[in-house]
C-alpha beads as a LAMMPS data file, in Angstrom:
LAMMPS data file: protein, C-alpha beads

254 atoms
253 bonds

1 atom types
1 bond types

-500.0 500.0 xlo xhi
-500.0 500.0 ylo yhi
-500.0 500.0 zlo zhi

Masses

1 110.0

Atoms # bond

1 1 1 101.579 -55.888 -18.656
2 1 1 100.057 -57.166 -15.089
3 1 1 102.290 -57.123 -12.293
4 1 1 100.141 -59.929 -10.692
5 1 1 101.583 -63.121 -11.934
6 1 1 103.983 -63.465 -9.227
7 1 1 100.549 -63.094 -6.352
8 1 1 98.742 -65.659 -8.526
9 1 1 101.162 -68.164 -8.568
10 1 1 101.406 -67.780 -4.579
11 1 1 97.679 -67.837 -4.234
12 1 1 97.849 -71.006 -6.014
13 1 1 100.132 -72.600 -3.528
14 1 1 97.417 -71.790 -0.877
15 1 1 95.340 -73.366 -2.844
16 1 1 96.771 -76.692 -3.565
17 1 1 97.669 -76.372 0.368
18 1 1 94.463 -75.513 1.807
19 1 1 93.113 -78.556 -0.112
20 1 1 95.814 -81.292 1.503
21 1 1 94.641 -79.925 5.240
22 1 1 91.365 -80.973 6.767
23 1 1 91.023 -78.016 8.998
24 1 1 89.590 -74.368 7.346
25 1 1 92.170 -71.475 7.402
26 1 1 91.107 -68.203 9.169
27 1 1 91.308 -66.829 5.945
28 1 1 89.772 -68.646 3.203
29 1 1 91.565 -68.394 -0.262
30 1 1 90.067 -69.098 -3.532
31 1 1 90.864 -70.516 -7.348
32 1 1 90.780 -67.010 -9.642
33 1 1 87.940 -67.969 -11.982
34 1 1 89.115 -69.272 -15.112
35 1 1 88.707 -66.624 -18.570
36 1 1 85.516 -68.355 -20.638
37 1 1 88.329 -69.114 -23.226
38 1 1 90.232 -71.557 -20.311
39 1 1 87.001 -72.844 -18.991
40 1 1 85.853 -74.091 -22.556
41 1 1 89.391 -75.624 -22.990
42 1 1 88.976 -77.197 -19.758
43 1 1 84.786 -78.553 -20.300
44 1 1 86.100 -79.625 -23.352
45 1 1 88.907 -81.857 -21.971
46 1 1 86.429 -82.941 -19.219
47 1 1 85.891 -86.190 -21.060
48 1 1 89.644 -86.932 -21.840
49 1 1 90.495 -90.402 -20.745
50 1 1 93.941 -88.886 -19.579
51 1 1 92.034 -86.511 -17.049
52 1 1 90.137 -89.241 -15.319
53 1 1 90.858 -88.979 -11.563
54 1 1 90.071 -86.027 -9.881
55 1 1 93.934 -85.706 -8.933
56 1 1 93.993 -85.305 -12.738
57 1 1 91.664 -82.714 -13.153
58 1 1 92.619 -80.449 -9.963
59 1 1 96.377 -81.124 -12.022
60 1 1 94.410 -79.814 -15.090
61 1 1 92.630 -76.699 -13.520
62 1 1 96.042 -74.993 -11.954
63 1 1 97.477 -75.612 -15.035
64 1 1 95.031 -74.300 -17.080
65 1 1 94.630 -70.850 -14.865
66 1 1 98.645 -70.693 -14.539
67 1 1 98.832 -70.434 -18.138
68 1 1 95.996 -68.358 -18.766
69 1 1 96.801 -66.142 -16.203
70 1 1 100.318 -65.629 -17.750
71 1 1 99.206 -65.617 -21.345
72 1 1 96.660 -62.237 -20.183
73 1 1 99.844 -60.864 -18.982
74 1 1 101.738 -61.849 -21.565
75 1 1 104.600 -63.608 -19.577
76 1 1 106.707 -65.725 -21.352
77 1 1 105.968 -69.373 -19.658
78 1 1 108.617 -72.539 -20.320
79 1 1 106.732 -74.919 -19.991
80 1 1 109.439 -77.795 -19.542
81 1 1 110.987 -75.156 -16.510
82 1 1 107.677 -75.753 -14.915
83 1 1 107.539 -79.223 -15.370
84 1 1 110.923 -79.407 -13.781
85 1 1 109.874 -77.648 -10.537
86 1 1 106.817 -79.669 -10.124
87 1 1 108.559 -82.950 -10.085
88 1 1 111.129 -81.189 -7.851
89 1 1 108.807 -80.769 -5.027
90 1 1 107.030 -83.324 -5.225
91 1 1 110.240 -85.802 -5.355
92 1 1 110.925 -83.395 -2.146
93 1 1 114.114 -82.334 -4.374
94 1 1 115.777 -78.927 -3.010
95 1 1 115.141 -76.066 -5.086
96 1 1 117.591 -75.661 -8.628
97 1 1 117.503 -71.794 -7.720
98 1 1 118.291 -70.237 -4.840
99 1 1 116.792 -67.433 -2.313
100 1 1 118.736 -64.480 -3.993
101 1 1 118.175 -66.185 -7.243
102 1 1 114.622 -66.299 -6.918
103 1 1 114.719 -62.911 -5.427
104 1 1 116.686 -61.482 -8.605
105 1 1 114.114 -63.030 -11.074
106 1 1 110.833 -61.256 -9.614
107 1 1 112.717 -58.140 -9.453
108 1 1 113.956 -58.730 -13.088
109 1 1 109.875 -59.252 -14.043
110 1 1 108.496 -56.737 -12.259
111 1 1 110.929 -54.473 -13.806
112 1 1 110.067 -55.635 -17.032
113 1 1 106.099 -55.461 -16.117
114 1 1 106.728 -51.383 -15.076
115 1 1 108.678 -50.658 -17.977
116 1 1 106.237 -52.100 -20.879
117 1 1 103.244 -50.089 -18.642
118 1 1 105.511 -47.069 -18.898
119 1 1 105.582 -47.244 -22.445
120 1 1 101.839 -48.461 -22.580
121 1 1 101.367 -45.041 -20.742
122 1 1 103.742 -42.895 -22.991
123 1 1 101.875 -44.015 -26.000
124 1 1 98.147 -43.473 -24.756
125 1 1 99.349 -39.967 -23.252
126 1 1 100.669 -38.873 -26.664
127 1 1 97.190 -39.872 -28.541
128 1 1 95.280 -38.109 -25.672
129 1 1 97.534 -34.878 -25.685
130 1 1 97.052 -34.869 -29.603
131 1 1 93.348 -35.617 -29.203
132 1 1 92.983 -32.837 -26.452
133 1 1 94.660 -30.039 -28.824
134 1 1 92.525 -30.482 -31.616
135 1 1 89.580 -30.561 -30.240
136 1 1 90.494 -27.441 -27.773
137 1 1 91.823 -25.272 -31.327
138 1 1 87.963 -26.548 -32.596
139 1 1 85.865 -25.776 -29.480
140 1 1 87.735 -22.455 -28.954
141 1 1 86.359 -21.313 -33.139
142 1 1 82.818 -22.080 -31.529
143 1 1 80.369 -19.556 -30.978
144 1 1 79.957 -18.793 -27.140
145 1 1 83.210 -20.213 -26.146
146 1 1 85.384 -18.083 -23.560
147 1 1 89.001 -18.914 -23.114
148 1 1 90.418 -17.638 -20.137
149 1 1 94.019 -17.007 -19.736
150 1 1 94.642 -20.755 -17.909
151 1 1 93.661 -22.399 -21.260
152 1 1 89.626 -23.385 -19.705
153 1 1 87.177 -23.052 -22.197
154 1 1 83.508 -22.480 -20.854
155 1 1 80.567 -21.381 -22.918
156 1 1 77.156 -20.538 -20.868
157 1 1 73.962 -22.293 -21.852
158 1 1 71.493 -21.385 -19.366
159 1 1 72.420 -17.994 -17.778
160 1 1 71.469 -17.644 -13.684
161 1 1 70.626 -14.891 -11.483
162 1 1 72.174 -16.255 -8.275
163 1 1 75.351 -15.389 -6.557
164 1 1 78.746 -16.393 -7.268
165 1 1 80.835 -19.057 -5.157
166 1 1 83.811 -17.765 -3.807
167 1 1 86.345 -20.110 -2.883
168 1 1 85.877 -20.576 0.632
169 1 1 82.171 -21.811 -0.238
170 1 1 80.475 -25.709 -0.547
171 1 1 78.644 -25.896 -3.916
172 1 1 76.052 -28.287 -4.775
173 1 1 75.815 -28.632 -8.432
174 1 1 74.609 -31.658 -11.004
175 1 1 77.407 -32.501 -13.537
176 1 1 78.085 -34.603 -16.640
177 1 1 81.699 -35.855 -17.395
178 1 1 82.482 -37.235 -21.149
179 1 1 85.862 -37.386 -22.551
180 1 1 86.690 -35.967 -25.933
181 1 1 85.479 -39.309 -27.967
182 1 1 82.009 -38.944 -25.707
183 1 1 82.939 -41.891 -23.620
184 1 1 80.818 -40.801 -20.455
185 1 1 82.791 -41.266 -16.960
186 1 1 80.588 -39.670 -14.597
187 1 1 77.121 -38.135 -13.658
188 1 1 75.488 -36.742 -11.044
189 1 1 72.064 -36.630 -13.293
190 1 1 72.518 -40.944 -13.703
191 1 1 72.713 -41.201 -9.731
192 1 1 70.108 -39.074 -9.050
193 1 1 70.934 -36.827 -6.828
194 1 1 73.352 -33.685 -7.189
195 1 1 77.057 -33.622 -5.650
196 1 1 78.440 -31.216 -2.862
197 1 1 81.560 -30.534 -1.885
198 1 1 84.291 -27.397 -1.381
199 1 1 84.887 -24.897 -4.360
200 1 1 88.143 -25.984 -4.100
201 1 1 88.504 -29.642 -3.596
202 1 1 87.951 -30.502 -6.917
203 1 1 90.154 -30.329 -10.134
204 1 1 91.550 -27.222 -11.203
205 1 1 89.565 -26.253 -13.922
206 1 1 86.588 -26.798 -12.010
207 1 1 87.809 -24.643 -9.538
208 1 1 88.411 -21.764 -11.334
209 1 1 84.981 -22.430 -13.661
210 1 1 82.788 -22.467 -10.597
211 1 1 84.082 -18.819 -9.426
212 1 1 82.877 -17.634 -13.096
213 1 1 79.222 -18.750 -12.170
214 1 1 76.204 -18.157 -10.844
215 1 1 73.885 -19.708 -9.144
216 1 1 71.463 -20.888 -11.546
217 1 1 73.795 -21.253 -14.108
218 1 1 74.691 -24.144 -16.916
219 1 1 78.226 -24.106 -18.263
220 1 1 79.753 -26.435 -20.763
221 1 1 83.513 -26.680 -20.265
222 1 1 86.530 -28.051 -21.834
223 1 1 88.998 -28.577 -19.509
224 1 1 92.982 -28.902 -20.950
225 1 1 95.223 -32.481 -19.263
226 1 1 97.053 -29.710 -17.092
227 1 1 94.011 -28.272 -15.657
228 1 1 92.125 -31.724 -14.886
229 1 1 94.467 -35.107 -13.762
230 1 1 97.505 -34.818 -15.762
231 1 1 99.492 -37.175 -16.930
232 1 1 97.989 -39.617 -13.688
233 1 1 94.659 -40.024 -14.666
234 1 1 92.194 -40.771 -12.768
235 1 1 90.696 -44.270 -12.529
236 1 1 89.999 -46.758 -15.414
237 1 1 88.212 -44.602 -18.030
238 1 1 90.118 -41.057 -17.442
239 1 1 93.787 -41.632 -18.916
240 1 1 97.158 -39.677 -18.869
241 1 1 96.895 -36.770 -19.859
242 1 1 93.302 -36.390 -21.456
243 1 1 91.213 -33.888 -22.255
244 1 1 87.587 -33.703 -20.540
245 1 1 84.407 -32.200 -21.260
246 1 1 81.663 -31.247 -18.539
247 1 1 78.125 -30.249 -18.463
248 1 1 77.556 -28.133 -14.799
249 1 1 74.397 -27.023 -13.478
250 1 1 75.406 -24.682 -10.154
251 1 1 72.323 -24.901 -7.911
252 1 1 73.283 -24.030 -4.775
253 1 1 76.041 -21.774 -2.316
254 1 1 76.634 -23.336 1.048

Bonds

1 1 1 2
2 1 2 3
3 1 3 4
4 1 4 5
5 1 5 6
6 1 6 7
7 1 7 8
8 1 8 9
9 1 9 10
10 1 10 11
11 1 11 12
12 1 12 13
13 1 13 14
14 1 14 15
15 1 15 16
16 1 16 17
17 1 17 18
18 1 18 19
19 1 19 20
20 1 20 21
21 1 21 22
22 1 22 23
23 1 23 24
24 1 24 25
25 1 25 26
26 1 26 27
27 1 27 28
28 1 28 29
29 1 29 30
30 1 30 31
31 1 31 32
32 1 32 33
33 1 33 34
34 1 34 35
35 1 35 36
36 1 36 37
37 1 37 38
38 1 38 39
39 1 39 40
40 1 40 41
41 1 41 42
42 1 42 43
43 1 43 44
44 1 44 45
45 1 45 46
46 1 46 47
47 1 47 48
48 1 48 49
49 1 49 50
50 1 50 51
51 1 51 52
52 1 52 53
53 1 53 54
54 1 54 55
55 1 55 56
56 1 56 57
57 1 57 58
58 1 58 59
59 1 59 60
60 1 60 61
61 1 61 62
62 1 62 63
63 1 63 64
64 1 64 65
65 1 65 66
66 1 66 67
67 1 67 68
68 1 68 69
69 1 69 70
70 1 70 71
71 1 71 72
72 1 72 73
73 1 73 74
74 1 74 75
75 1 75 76
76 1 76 77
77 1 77 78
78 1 78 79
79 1 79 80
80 1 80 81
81 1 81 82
82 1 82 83
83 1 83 84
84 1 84 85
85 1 85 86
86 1 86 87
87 1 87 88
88 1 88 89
89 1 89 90
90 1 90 91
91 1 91 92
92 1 92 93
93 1 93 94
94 1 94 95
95 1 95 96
96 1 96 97
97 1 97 98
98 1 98 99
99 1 99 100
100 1 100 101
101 1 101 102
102 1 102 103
103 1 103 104
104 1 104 105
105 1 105 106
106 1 106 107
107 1 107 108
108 1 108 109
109 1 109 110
110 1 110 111
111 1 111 112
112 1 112 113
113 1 113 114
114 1 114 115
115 1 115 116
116 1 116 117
117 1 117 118
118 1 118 119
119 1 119 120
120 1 120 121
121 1 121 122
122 1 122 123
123 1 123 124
124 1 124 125
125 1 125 126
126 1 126 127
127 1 127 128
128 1 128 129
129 1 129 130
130 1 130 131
131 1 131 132
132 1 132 133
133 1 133 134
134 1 134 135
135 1 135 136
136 1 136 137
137 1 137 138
138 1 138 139
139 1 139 140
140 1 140 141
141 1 141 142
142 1 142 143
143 1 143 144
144 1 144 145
145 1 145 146
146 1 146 147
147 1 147 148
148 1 148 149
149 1 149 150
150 1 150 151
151 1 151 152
152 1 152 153
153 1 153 154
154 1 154 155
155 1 155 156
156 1 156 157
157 1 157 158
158 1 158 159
159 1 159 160
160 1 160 161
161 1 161 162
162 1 162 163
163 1 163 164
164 1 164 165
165 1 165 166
166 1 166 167
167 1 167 168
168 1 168 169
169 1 169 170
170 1 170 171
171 1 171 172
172 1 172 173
173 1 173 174
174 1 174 175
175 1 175 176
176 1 176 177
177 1 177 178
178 1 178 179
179 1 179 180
180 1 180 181
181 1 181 182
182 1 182 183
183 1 183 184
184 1 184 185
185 1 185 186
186 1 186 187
187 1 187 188
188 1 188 189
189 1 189 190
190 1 190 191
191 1 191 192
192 1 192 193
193 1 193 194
194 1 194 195
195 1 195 196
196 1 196 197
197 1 197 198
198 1 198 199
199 1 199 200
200 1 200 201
201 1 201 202
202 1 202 203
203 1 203 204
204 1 204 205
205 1 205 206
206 1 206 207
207 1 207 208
208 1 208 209
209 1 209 210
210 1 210 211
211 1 211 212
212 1 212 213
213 1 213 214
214 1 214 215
215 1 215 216
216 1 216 217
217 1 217 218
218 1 218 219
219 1 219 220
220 1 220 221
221 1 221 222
222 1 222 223
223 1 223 224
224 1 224 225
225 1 225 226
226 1 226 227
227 1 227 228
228 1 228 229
229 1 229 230
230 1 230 231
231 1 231 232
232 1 232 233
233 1 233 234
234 1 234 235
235 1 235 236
236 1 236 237
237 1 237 238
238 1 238 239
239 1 239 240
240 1 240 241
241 1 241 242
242 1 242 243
243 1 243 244
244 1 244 245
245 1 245 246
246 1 246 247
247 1 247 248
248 1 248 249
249 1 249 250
250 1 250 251
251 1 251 252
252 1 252 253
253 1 253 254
């Protein structure tokens, strides 16, 4: 679950304010864009007698993106609650709930929101420690593969004659990145141009890989969860706790 319900409904507020004042804001806030599913719903309903008057449709369009929006974060949404509030303030009725209630019930889904992505998380770790075993107890049977005592697997595919990167050294190597499914998340070789940076400001697996090279060289490694981000991750495609697979070329010691 999103935890962005709560900054959607406020950026919706700016919304319907910025368009009851004449003057432009400093900062300018904009309607999310509605999912294709809400923006058929709402072509569709263009010609509906009840959604004549633009009043009517700017009703229509929050409406639409409030419930979309929680539906993709699967919020429960009472509908006659809302209702309620929106006569409320525009009757100019003080709130039914107050400050520390209010207060109480964004902490109560927020805590909700963390807990159901904790055990989002728990689940997709599991799969990706069970997928990173098996393939590590396959690729370790292969011929070529060395497994050094920290659990790396690297098997050499084009052997150099260069020297060896200690780890006070800049490398510049091209790379490929694939997880164990081949779902490619990075590559030096699709941008074009090769990657520098410290021997050791990198992961740990490519740390201790790089030291075992030469210049020259082309490793293939298999790098165990512990070795590479954990049960973090690391961005959208990388998740808790997987396994990853690399292709490095080591072309130059800085």
């Amino acid at each position: 679950m999103k935890l962005n319900s709560i900054a959607f409904l406020a950026a919706s507020s700016l919304f319907l304010a910025a368009c009851g004042n004449d003057k432009k804001s400093d900062t300018e806030t904009t309607m999310p864009q509605a999912s294709e599913e809400t923006t058929d719903v709402a072509t569709s309903a263009a010609t509906d007698p009840a959604l004549a008057t633009l009043e009517q449709k700017l009703s229509y369009i929050v409406g639409t993106n409030l419930a979309g929006q929680f539906k993709r974060d699967e919020l429960t949404f009472d509908v006659n609650a809302f209702t309620m509030a929106v006569n409320d303030v525009m009757a100019g009725t003080e709130s039914r709930l107050s400050q520390e209630q209010v207060q109480a019930a964004v902490a109560a889904v927020q805590q909700q929101a963390q807990e159901k992505q904790q055990l989002a998380q728990q689940a997709v770790s599991g799969k990706n420690k069970a997928d990173g075993l098996a393939y590590l107890e396959a690729n370790a049977k292969k011929e070529g593969v060395v497994v050094t005592e920290s659990g790396l697997q690297y098997k050499e595919v084009v052997s150099g004659e260069g020297e060896m990167p200690t780890s006070d050294k800049t490398v510049v190597v091209h790379y490929k990145g694939t997880l164990t499914d081949g779902t490619e998340f990075d590559s030096s070789y699709k941008r074009g141009e090769p990657a520098e940076f410290p021997v050791t400001g990198v992961i740990k697996g490519w740390v201790e890989a790089l030291q075992l090279m030469n210049v020259g060289d082309t490793f293939e490694l298999v790098i165990p969860s512990d070795l590479a981000y954990g049960p973090k991750g690391s961005g959208q495609t990388i998740g808790p706790d997987a396994t990853l697979l690399f292709d490095v070329e080591l072309i130059e010691i800085k």
